[in-house]
LUMDOMI-649996 format. One record per residue (C-alpha): x, y negated, z negated; residue in three letters. Coordinates in Angstrom, 3 decimals, m for minus. Layout:
<nutors>
{nutor {X,Y,Z},'ala'},
...
</nutors>
This chain:
<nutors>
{nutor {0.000,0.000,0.000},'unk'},
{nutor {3.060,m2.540,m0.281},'unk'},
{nutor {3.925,m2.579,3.195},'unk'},
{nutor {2.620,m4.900,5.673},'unk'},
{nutor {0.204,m4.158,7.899},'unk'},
{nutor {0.954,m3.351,11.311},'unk'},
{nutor {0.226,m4.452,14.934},'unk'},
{nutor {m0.117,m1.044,16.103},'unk'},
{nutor {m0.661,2.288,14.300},'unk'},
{nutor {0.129,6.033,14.857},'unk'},
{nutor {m2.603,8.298,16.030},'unk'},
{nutor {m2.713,11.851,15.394},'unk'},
{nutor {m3.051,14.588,17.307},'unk'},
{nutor {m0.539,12.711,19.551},'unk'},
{nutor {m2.272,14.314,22.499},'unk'},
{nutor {m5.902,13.318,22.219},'unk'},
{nutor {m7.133,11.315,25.459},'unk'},
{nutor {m8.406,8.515,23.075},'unk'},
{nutor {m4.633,8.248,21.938},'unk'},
{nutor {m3.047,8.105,25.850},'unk'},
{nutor {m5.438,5.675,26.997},'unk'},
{nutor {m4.847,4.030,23.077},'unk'},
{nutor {m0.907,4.227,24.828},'unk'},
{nutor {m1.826,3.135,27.935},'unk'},
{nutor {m3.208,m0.139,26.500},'unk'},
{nutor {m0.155,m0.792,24.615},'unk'},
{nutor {2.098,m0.453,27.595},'unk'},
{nutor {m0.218,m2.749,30.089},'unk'},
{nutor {m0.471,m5.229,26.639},'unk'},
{nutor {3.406,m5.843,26.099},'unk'},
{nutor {3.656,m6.045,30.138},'unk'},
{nutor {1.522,m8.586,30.302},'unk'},
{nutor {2.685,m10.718,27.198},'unk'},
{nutor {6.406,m10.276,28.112},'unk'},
{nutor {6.638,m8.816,31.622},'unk'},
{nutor {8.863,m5.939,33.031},'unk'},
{nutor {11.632,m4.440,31.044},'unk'},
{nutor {15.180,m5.008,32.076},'unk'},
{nutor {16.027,m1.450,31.468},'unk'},
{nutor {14.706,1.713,29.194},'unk'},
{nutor {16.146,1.759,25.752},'unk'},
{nutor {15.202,3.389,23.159},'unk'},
{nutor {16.752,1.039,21.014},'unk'},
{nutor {14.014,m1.366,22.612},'unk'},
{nutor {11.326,0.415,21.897},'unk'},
{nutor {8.572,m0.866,19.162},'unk'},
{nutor {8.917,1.942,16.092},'unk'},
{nutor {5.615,4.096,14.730},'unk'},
{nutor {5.005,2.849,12.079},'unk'},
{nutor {4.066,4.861,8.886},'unk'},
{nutor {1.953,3.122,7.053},'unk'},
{nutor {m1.159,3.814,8.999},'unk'},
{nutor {m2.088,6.583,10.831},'unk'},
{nutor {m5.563,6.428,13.273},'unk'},
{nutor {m7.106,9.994,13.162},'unk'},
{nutor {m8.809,11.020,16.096},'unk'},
{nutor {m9.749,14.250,15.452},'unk'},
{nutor {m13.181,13.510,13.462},'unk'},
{nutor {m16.070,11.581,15.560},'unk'},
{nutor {m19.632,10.378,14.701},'unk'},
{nutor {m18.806,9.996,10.853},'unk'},
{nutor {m21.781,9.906,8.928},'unk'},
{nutor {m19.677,10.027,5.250},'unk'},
{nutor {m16.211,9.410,4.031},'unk'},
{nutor {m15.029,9.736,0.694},'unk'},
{nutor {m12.231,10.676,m1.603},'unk'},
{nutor {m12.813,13.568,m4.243},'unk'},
{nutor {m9.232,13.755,m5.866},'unk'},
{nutor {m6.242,12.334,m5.385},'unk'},
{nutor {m4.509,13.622,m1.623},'unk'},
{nutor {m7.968,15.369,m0.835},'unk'},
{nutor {m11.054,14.055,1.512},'unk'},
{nutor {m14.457,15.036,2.210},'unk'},
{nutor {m15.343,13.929,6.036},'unk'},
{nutor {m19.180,14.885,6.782},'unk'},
{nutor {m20.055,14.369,10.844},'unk'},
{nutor {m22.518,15.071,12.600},'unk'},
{nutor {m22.471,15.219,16.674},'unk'},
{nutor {m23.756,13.442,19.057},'unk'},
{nutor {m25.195,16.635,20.824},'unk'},
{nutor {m27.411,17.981,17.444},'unk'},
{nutor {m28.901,14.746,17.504},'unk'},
{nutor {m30.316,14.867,20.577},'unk'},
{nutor {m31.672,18.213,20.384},'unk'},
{nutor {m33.638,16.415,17.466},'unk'},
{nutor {m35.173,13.890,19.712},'unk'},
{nutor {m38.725,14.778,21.048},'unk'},
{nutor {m39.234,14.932,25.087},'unk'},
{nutor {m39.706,12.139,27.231},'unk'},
{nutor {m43.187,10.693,27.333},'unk'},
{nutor {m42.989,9.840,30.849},'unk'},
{nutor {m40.132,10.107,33.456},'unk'},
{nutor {m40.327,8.634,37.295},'unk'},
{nutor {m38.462,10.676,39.771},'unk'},
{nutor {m36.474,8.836,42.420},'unk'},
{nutor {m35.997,9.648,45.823},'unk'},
{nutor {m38.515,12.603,46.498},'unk'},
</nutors>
């Protein structure tokens, strides 16, 4: 809690879609605020940081809370169990017949 905040977080898994297009943003962000780079460095590049870390494994959160100290409790629900809930469509117009 004593560090600073920062501009951009890590995201775990690594590999989600959400987190290469999260990437991709980044990338088209810094070229646009400070153009091309001269030449790839690692030393250049901006470091993870730490302090946060953006989970994208859980979606459609309906309850977070913390139960004990290093332990959780997520509760979702998805998108697709809620529409099974929702009744049929009163009327629908068909297109093109």
């Amino acid at each position: 809690m004593d560090q600073p905040v920062p501009e951009r977080a890590s995201t775990y898994p690594p590999g989600h879609l959400r987190a290469k297009r999260l990437l991709q943003q980044a990338k088209e962000d810094e070229f646009m605020m400070h153009g091309p780079p001269l030449k790839k460095s690692k030393s250049n590049s901006p470091k993870q940081s730490t302090n946060f870390t953006v989970c994208l494994r859980y979606s459609e959160i309906l309850f977070q809370d913390f139960i004990a100290e290093n332990e959780m409790v997520i509760v979702e629900e998805p998108w697709k169990s809620i529409l099974e809930e929702l009744p049929e469509a009163l009327a629908r117009r068909v297109y093109g017949t």
